[in-house]
FIMI-65784 format. One record per residue (C-alpha): residue in three letters; x, y, z; residue number from 1. Coordinates in Angstrom, 1 decimal. Layout:
BEGIN
["ala", [X, Y, Z], NUM]
...
// end
This chain:
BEGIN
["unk", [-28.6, 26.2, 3.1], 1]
["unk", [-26.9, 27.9, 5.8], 2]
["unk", [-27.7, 25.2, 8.3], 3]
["unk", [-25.5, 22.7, 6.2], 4]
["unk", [-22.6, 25.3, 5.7], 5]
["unk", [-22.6, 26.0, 9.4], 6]
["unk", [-22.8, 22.0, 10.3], 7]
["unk", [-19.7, 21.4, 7.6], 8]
["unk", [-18.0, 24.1, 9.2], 9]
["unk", [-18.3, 22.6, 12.8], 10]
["unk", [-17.8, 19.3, 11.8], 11]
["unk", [-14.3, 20.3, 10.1], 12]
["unk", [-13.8, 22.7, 12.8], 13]
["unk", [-14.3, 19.3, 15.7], 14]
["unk", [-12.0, 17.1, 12.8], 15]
["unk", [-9.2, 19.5, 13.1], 16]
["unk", [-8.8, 19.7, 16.9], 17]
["unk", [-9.2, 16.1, 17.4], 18]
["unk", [-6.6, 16.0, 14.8], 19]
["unk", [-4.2, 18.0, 16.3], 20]
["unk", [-5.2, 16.8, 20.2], 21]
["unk", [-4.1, 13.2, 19.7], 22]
["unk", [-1.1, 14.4, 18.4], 23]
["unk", [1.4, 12.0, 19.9], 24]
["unk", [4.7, 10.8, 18.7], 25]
["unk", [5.7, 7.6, 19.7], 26]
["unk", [9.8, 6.9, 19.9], 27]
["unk", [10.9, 3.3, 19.1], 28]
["unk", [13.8, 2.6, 21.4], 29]
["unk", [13.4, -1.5, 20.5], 30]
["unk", [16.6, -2.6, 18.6], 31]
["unk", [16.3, -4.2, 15.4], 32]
["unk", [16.8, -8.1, 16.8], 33]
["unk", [14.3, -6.8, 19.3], 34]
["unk", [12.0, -5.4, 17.0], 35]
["unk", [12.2, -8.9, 14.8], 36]
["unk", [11.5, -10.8, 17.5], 37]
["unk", [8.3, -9.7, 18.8], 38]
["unk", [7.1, -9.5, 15.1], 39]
["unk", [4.9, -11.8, 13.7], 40]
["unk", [5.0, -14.2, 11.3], 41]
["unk", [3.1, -13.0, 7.8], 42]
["unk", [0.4, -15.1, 7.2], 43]
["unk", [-1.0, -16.1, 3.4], 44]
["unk", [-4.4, -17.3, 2.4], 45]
["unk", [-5.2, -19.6, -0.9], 46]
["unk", [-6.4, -16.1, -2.1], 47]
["unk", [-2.8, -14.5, -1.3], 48]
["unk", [-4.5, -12.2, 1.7], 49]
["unk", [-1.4, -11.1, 3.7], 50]
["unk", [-1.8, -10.3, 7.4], 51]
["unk", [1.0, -9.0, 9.7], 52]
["unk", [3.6, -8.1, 7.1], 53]
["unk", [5.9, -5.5, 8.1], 54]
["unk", [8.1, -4.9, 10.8], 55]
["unk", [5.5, -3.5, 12.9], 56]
["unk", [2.8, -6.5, 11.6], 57]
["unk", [0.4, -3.1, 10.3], 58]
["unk", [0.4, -4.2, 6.8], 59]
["unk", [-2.0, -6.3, 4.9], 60]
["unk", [-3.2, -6.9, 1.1], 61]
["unk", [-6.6, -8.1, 0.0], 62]
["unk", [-7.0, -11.0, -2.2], 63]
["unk", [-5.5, -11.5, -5.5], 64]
["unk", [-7.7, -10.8, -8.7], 65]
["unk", [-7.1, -11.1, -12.3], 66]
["unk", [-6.9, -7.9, -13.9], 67]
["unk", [-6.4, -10.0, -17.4], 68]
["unk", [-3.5, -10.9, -20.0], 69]
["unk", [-1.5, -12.0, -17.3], 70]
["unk", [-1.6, -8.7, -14.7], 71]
["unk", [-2.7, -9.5, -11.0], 72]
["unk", [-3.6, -6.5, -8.5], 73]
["unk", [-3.8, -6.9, -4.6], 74]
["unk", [-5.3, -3.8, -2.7], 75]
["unk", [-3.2, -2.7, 0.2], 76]
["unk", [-5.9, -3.3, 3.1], 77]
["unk", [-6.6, 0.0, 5.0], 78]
["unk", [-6.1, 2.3, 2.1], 79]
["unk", [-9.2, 2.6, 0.7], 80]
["unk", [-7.7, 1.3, -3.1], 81]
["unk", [-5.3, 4.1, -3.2], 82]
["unk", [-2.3, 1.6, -2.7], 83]
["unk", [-2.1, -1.6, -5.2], 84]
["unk", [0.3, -3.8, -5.6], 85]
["unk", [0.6, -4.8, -9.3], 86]
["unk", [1.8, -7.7, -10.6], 87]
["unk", [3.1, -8.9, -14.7], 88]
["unk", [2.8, -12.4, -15.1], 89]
["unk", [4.5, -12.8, -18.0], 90]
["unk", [7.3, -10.6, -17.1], 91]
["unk", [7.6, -11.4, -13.5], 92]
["unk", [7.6, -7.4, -12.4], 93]
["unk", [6.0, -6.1, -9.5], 94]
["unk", [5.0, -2.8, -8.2], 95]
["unk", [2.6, -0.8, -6.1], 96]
["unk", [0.9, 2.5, -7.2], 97]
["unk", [-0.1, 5.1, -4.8], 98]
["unk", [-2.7, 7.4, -5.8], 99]
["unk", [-2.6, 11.2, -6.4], 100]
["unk", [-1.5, 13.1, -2.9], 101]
["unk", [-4.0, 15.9, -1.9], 102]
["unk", [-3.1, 17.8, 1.0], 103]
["unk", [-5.7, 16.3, 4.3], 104]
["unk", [-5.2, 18.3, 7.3], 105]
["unk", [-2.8, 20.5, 8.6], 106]
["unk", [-1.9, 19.5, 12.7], 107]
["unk", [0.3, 20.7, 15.2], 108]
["unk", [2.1, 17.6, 14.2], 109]
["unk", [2.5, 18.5, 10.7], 110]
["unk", [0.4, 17.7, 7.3], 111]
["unk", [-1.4, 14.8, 6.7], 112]
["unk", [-2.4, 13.3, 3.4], 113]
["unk", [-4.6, 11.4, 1.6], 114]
["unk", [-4.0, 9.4, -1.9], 115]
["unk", [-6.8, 8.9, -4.1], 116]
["unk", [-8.0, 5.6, -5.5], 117]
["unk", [-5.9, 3.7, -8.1], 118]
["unk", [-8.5, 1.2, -8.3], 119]
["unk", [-12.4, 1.2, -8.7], 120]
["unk", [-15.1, 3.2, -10.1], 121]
["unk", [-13.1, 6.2, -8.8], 122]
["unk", [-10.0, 5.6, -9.9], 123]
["unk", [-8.6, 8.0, -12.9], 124]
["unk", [-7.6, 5.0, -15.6], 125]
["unk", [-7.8, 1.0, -15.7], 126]
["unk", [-5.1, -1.0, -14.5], 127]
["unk", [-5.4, -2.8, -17.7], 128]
["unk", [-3.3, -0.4, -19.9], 129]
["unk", [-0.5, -0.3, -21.2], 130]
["unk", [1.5, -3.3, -22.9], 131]
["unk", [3.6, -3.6, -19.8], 132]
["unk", [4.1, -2.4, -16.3], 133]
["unk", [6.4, -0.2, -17.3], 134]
["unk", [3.8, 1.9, -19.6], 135]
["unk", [1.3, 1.3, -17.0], 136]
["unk", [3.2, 3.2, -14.9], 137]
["unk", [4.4, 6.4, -17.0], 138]
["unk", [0.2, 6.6, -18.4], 139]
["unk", [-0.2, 6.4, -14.2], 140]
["unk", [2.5, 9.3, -13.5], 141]
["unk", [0.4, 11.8, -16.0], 142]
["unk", [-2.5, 11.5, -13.4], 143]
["unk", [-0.4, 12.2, -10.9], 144]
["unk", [-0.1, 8.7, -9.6], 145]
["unk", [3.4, 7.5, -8.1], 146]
["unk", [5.4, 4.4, -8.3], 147]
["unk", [6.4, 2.8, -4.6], 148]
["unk", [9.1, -0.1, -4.5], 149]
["unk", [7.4, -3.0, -3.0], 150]
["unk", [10.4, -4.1, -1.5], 151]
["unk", [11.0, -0.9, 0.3], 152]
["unk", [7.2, -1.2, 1.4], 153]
["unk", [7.1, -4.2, 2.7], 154]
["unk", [10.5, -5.7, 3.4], 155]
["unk", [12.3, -2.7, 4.7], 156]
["unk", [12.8, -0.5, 7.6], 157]
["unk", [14.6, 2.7, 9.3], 158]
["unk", [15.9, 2.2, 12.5], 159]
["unk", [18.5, 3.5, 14.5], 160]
["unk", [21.0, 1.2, 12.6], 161]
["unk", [20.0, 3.1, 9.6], 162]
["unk", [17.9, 1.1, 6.5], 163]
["unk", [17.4, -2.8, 7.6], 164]
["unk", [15.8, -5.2, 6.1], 165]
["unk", [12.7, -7.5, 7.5], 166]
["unk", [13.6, -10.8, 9.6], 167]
["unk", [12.4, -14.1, 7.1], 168]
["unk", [9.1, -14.5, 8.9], 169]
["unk", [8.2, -10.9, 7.8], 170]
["unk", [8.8, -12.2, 4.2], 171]
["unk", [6.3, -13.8, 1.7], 172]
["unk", [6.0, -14.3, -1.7], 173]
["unk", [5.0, -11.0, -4.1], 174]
["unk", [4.0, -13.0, -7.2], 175]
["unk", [2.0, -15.2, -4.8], 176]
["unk", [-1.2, -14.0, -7.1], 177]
["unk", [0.8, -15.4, -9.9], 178]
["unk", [1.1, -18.5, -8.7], 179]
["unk", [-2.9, -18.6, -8.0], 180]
["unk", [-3.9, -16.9, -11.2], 181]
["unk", [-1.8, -17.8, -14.1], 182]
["unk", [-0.2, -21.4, -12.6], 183]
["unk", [2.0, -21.8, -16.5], 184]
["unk", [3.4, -18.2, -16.5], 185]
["unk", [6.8, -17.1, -15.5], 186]
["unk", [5.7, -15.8, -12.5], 187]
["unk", [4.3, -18.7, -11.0], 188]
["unk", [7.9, -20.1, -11.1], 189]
["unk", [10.6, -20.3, -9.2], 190]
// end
């Protein structure tokens, strides 16, 4: 028993300094127009995978799948289902929901966190309540999960010129799963 508290311990103990060793802050000095054209253009699958969305091409979201009565859910890729974007159908609202913030490691360049899983076997509720997005997302908030605007997620930016919005080519289509999913709803229009 004290072997595995001891290897815990060293294991943590090796996690936290190579935490706080590579440490580094990286300044962006690229202009906006500069910034925008080195980007990439965002790609999108038949499924409605994104890649290189984002001013800095970093962000991604999984395929579209049909979470019923008109509600579609892409995972953002690389957050291991703690950020999904949601989308009504019917409605033509989107959102994303980011999972309940625990505390991760404290560095010498500050705390880190983690979010728990909106979606899965983990995840504290079904994205399938709710008669709307909106109640979907005040039954979320009482398990401590928060509400991101997608727009500000993926389509804009600080930079020195203050709050700027993503060049065209860093733009796609949020209902996209719409589209694929429920082809007659309001959402698949334009």
């Amino acid at each position: 028993m004290r072997l595995c508290t001891l290897t815990a311990a060293i294991v943590t103990l090796y996690a936290m300094t190579n935490a706080a060793s590579a440490c580094t802050f990286v300044w962006e000095y690229s202009t906006t127009s500069e910034l925008r054209a080195e980007g990439k253009r965002v790609a999108v699958d038949r499924q409605c995978r994104t890649i290189n969305a984002g001013i800095y091409d970093e962000l991604s979201l999984g395929p579209a799948t049909d979470l019923g009565d008109g509600r579609v859910q892409q995972v953002l890729e690389d957050t291991e289902k703690s950020h999904v974007l949601l989308a009504d159908c019917n409605t033509r609202e989107v959102t994303i929901l980011r999972g309940a913030e625990a505390e991760f490691i404290e560095t010498s360049c500050g705390r880190f966190y983690s979010y728990g899983p909106v979606t899965g076997d983990d995840a504290p509720m079904s994205l399938s309540v709710g008669a709307d997005l909106h109640e979907l997302v005040d039954l979320a908030a009482s398990k401590g999960i928060t509400e991101v605007d997608p727009n500000d997620y993926f389509f804009r930016f600080s930079a020195r010129e203050g709050r700027v919005a993503v060049d065209r080519k860093d733009r796609f289509d949020l209902l996209c799963g719409c589209k694929r999913l429920y082809p007659d709803s309001p959402g698949a229009q334009k």
